[in-house]
C-alpha positions in Angstrom: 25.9 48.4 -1.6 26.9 46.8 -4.6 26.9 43.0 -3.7 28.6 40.9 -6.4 27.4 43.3 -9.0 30.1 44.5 -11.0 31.0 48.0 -10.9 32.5 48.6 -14.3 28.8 47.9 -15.4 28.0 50.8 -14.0 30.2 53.0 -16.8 28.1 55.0 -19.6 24.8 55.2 -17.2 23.4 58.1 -16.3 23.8 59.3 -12.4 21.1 61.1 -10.3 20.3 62.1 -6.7 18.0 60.8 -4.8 15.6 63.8 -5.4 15.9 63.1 -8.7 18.1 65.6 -10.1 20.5 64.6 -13.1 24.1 64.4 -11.8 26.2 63.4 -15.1 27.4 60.1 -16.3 30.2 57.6 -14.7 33.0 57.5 -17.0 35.0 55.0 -15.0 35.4 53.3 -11.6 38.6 54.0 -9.4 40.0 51.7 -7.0 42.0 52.0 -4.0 45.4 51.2 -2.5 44.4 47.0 -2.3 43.0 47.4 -6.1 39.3 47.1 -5.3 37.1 49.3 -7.0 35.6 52.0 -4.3 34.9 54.8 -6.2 32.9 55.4 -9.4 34.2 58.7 -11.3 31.4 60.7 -12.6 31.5 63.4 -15.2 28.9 66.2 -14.4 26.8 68.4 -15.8 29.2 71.4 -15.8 31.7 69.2 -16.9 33.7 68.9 -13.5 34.5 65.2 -12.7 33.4 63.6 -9.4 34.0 60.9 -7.2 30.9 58.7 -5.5 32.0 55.5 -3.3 30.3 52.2 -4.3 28.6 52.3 -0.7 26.8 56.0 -1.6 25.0 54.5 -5.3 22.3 52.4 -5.8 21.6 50.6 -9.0 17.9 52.2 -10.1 17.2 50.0 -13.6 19.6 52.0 -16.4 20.7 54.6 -13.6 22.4 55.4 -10.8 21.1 57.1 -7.7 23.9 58.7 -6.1 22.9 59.1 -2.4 24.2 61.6 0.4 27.6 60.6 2.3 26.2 63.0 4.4 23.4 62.0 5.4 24.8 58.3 5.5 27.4 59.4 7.7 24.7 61.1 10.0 22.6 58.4 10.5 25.7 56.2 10.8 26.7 58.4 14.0 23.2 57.8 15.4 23.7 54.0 15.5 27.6 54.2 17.0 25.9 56.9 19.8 23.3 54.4 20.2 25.8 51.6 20.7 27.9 53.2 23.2 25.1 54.2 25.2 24.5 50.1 25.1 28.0 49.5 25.9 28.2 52.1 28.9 25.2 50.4 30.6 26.1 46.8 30.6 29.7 47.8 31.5 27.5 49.9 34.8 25.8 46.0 34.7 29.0 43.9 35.2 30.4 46.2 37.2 30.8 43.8 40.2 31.7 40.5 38.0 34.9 42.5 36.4 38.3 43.2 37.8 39.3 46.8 38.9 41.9 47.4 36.1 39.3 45.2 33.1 36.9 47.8 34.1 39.1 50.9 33.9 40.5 49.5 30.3 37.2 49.2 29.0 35.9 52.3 30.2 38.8 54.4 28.9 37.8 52.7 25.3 34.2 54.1 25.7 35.2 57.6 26.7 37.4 57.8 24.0 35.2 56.3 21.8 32.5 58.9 22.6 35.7 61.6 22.4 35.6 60.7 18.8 32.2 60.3 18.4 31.8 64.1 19.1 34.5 65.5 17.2 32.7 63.7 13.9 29.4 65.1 15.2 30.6 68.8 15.6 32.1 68.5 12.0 29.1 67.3 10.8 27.2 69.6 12.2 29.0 72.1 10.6 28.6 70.7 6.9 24.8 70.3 7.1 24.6 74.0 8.0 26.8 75.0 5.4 24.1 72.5 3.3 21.3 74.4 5.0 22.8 77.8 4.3 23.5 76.8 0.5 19.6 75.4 -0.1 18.3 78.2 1.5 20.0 80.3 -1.0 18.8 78.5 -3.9 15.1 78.3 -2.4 15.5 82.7 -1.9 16.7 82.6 -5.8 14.0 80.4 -7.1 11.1 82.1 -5.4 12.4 85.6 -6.6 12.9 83.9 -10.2 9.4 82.6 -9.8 8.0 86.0 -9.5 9.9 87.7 -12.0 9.0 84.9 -14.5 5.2 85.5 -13.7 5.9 89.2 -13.6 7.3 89.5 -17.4 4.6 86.9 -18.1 2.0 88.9 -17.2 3.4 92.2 -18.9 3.4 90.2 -22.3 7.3 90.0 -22.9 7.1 86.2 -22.7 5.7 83.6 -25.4 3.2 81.0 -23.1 5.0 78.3 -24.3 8.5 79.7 -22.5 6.8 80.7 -20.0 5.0 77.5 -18.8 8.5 75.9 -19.3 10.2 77.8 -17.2 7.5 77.8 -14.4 6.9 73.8 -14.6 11.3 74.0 -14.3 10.9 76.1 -11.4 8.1 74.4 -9.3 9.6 71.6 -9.8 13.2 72.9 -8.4 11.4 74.3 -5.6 9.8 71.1 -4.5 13.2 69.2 -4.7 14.8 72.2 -2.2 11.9 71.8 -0.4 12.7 67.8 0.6 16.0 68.2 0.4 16.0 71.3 3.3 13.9 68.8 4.8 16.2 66.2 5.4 19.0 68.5 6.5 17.1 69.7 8.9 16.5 66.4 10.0 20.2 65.5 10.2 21.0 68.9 12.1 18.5 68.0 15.0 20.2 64.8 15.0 23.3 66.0 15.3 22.4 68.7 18.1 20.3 66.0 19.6 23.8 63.8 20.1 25.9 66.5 21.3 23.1 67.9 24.1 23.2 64.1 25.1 26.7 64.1 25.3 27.3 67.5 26.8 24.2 66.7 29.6 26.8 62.9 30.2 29.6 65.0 30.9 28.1 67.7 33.4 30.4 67.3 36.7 29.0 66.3 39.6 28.7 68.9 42.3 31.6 69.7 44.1 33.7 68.3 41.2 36.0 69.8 38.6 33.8 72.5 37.4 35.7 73.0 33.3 37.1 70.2 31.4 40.8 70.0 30.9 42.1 71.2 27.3 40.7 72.7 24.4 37.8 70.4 22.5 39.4 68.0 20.0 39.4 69.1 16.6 39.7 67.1 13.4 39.1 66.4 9.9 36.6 63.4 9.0 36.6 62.8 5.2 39.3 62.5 3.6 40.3 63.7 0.2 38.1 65.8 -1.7 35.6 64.3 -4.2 36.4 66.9 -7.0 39.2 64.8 -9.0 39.5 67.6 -11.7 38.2 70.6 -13.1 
C-alpha cells in the first residue's frame, strides 16, 4: 500500500520482484475511470511495457518491489473462505433468535458467496499451475545449461573468467526458481485445500439429491491484461 506517498515519485526507479530479479523501470503511473492513480506502468527488460497496481509494489529505498497479484489474490481467498466459515456458524448460532425468511436471506448470501468464492479458486488454481508448469521449465533449462556450462568448461573451450560468470548467473537463477516454485506450491495446496473443504460442505446428505443441478460456474477474475503494449 502506498499510504499518502505519492505515486508519481515512484517514476525513473528501478522495479524488481520480490526474489529479487530486475523487472525494468516505471515510466509513468496510470489512473483509472475516477482519476486516481492505480497502476504504475513499467517498461521491462525486453522492452514490453507493463502494468503493476499501487496495492502489488512496495517502496524498498530507491526501488520498487513489485509483488505477486497472485499470490496476493491467493492469500486474499484464504481470509474470505475463512470469514464465511465464521459467518456460516454464528448464522447456525442465531438460528433460533432470527425470523424464518431473515435466515433464508442471509443464508442465500453465504451460499452464493461461497459460489463465488470457488469459481475464483478454480481459476486460480489454474494460473498457479500454469506458474508451476512455466518454473519448472526454466528450472529443466538451467540445470541442463549448468551442465553444459561445466561440460565446455572442463574440455577447455571456456576462458575461467566466463565461465565463473556464467555459473555464479546460473546458481543464482536456480536458487530464485527454487523459492519461487516454492511459494506456488504453497498457493496450489491452498487452493486445493479450499476447494476439498468446499466440495466435503456440499456432499448430500443420504437419501438426498445425489448430483448438483447445472454445470459449475465458470468465470473470468482479472480483468484486463497487464501487457499495455508490445
Amino acid at each position: 500500500m502506498m499510504g499518502l506517498f505519492e505515486p508519481v515519485r515512484l517514476i525513473g526507479k528501478m522495479v524488481k520482484d520480490r526474489y529479487g530479479r530486475q523487472l525494468g523501470m516505471v515510466v509513468s503511473v496510470l489512473v483509472d475511470d475516477r482519476g486516481d492513480a492505480s497502476w504504475i506502468l513499467v517498461r521491462m527488460g525486453d522492452g514490453r511495457f507493463r502494468r503493476f497496481r499501487l496495492s502489488d509494489v512496495v517502496v524498498d529505498g530507491s526501488e520498487v518491489v513489485a509483488c505477486s497479484s497472485l499470490r496476493r489474490r491467493v492469500e486474499a481467498l484464504r481470509r474470505k473462505a475463512a470469514l464465511l466459515r465464521r459467518e456460516g456458524s454464528l448464522l447456525i448460532g442465531l438460528r433460533e433468535k432470527m425470523g424464518e425468511r431473515a435466515l433464508e436471506e442471509i443464508g442465500k448470501d453465504i451460499e452464493d458467496s461461497v459460489e463465488a468464492l470457488q469459481a475464483e479458486a478454480s481459476y486460480l488454481l489454474k494460473k498457479v499451475r500454469d506458474a508451476l508448469e512455466a518454473v519448472s521449465r526454466q528450472l529443466r533449462d538451467v540445470r541442463k545449461g549448468l551442465a553444459c556450462l561445466e561440460v565446455e568448461h572442463e574440455l577447455g573451450k571456456l576462458p575461467e573468467e566466463t565461465f565463473q560468470l556464467s555459473r555464479k548467473m546460473l546458481l543464482s537463477g536456480l536458487r530464485t526458481l527454487l523459492a519461487e516454485r516454492d511459494d506456488l506450491e504453497e498457493a496450489l495446496d491452498i487452493l486445493e485445500g479450499l476447494l476439498e473443504e468446499q466440495a466435503e460442505e456440499q456432499v448430500p446428505a443420504k437419501g438426498g439429491r445425489e448430483e448438483a443441478e447445472g454445470e459449475p460456474i465458470q468465470v473470468e477474475v482479472g480483468g484486463t491484461t497487464d501487457v499495455v503494449g508490445t
